[in-house]
C-alpha positions, 0 to 999 in steps of 0.5 A: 460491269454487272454483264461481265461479272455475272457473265451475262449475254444482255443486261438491259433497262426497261422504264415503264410509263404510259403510251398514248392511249394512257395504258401502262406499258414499258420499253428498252432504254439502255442495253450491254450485249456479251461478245457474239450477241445481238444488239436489240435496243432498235428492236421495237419489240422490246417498245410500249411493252404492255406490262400484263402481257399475255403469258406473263401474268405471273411475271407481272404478280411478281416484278410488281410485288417488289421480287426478282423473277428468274426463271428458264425459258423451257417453263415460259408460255408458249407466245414468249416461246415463240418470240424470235427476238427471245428464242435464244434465251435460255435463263432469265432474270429481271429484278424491279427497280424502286424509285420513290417507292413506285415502281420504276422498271426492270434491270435484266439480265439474259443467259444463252448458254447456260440455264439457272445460270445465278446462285441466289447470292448472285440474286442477291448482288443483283438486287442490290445493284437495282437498288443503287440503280434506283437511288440514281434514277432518284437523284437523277430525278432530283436534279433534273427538277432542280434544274428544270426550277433553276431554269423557271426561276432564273427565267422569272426573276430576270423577265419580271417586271417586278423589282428582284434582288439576290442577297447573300446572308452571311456577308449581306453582299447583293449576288444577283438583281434583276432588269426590273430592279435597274429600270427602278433604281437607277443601277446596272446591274454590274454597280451593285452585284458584291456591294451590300445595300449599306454601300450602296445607301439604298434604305433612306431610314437606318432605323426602318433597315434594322427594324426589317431584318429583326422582323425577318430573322424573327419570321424567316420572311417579311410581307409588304414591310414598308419602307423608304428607298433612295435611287441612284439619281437621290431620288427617293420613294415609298415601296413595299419589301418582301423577302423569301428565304432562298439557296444559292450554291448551298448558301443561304441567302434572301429573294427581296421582291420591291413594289414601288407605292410611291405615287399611291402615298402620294396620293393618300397623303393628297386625299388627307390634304383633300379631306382637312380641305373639305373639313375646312370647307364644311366650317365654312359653310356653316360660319361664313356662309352663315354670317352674310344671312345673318346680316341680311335677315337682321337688315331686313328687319330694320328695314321694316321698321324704318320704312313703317318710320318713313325714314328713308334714309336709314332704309337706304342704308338697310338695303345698302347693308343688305346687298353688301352681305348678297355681293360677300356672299355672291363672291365667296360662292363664286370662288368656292365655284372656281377652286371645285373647278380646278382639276376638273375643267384644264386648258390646253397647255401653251408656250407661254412667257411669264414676262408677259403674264406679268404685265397683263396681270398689272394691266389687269390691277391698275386700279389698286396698284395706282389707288396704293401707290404701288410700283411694279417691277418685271424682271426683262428675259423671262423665260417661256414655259409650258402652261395654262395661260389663264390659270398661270394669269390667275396665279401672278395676279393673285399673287400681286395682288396679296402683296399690294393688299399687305404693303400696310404703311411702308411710304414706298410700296413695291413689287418685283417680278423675276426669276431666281433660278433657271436651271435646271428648272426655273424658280420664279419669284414675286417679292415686296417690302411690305407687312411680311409674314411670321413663320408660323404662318408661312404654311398656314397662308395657302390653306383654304379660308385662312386669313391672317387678318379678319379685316382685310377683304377678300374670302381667303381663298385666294391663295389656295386657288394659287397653290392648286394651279401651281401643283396643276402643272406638277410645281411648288410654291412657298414663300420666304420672310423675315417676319413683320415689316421685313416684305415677303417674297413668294416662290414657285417652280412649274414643272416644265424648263423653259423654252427659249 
């Protein structure tokens, strides 16, 4: 348009930028040619153009400043006289073009015929057409990055392993989610795009939801803001939230970016379990550690006495009381050895079946059973599961054992062994009809040295030592009671279904 309304013989673009030796040079990209004229855009003179070229040092001075240089060939230096590609031209102007205040390139525009063929109102008009020229390189630019970013942005959010999601501002609708995002909730990406995440139900708390989007309203972001996420399957966890605010299609919308923390809680809130352990332990250690070598120092002193007295009797009962405080302290060294142990030393896992860890745990308990008259009844069928054979054993024979330690006076003492549940993850049981526990302490029993009764025997560790083995193999173990005299029945999952 510009060549025919100014008569032209060329318009051409020139683009500056640098060759491969990092020199500044500039070359040929677009061409119109009037009609009789010579194309010239594969001419290869017109390539990697050095801009201070020799001859054209004032051009150069000129063009660079920002000015149009229009000028007739007759007053050019000889080298561009010479030139067979330039020998036709007779006027010529080129005008700079501006992008981003740089200077881009030229636009030019040849005359074969006529010299000082442009009034400087056609200067003018041409200078402005640089400018809109160079307004167009600039969004051009501008959209060629923004694409570039799309494309980097499209290419990270959708390869990450991180969980994404898109959601729109204005009607709190989901646009986009990532791989990364299904893998996590349970979702495809179909059964959440236009859902909001209120329909979907995947913040647990309502109060921590409204928290967050007060917080990123107020900030226009959020960093790591904590909070629970229920899944698909109903399952829920801990992650950490961040947003960024974020364009889509000139709306506003918010990149959420999720980091599951869930097993990280769950290990703190082990640590804490282990430290209010250790804590207990340190009391332990300093209390009833401490009682046996009382005893003993106490003993030894009237052993003394009653050995200088030659009554014999008396000493043996100093020594008997003496070994009765190493044997309780012996004992409870020896369990505390046994707890530390778990986690650290594992057997290898086995198909066992818990009917038959049952009858070698009562095998096993013949003694008391018999001595208290208590009757054991297993469950036939049982199933077969994954486990640690001698810890599982461990585990029931502790178990019968509590029980037929706190039968108190019932005339008719019995245990049962069998399962409650099978699917889809067995829930086994072991209940009797004696002492039964409050509620209060349906928790409190499995922590370390708790005893409900300072009289029975026993360190109280047992119970913690079952509560161990059974998180070993990834279950729970609680226990169910109706309070005094109503019996109590312990319950536990283990992590693996059964076999056959």
């Amino acid at each position: 348009m510009l060549g025919k309304a100014t008569q032209a013989s060329h318009v051409y673009i020139f683009e500056n930028h640098l060759d491969e030796n990092k020199k500044l040079v500039t070359s040929q990209k677009y061409e119109w040619v009037g009609e009789g004229q010579n194309i010239e855009i594969a001419n290869q003179e017109f390539q990697n153009v050095p801009l201070q070229e020799d001859g054209a040092s004032n051009w150069y001075a000129t063009i660079s400043a920002g000015k149009p240089f229009y000028n007739t060939t007759k007053l050019f230096a000889s080298e561009w006289k010479n030139s067979k590609s330039r020998s036709e031209i007779k006027t010529l102007l080129d005008v700079p073009i501006f992008v981003n205040n740089t200077w881009w390139g030229v636009i030019g525009f040849d005359d074969c015929k006529r010299e000082m063929a442009w009034s400087q109102a056609d200067i003018d008009a041409m200078q402005a057409a640089a400018g809109m020229l160079g307004a167009a390189i600039k969004r051009q630019q501008s959209d060629a990055a923004l694409r570039i970013s799309e494309e980097k942005f499209h290419t990270t959010f959708h390869h990450t392993f991180i969980p994404m999601v898109i959601g729109r501002i204005s009607d709190k609708v989901i646009l986009d989610v990532n791989e990364a995002f299904s893998n996590e909730m349970g979702y495809t990406r179909e059964e959440v795009i236009n859902h909001s995440a209120d329909e979907l139900r995947l913040w647990v708390n309502a109060e921590e939801h409204i928290q967050h989007s007060r917080l990123r309203q107020k900030q226009g972001y959020t960093r790591e803001f904590k909070a629970k996420f229920r899944k698909q399957s109903g399952e829920t966890g801990v992650m950490l939230v961040s947003t960024a605010p974020l364009t889509v299609n000139e709306e506003a919308c918010v990149l959420y970016t999720l980091y599951n923390i869930t097993k990280i809680e769950d290990l703190l809130s082990e640590l804490r379990d282990k430290n209010n352990e250790l804590e207990r332990f340190t009391y332990t250690v300093s209390h009833d550690l401490k009682a046996p070598l009382i005893t003993i120092g106490g003993f030894v002193g009237y052993l003394e006495k009653d050995i200088l007295a030659g009554n014999a009797e008396k000493a043996r009962q100093d020594v008997q009381r003496v070994m009765d405080a190493v044997y309780k302290m012996q004992t409870l060294l020896n369990e505390l050895l046994e707890l530390s142990r778990l986690g650290r030393v594992v057997n290898k896992k086995e198909n066992v079946n818990i009917g038959e860890i049952a009858e070698e745990a009562v095998r096993l308990l013949q003694g008391r059973l018999i001595s208290s008259n208590v009757k054991v009844k297993i469950e036939k069928d049982l199933p077969f599961i994954q486990g640690d054979h001698a810890r599982l054993l461990q585990v029931v024979q502790n178990l019968i054992d509590n029980s037929a330690k706190f039968m108190g006076d019932q005339p008719n003492p019995l245990i049962e062994i069998g399962i409650k549940t099978r699917d889809p993850h067995p829930v086994f049981y072991i209940r009797d009809n004696g002492m039964g526990i409050n509620e209060e302490y349906h928790d409190r029993i499995f922590g370390l040295f708790d005893k409900l009764n300072a009289k029975t025997d026993g360190t109280g560790i047992g119970l913690a030592l079952v509560k161990r083995i059974i998180e070993l193999h990834n279950g729970k173990i609680w226990v169910e009671s109706d309070g005094k005299n109503k019996g109590s029945t312990f319950l536990f999952t283990l992590s693996d279904a059964a076999r056959h």
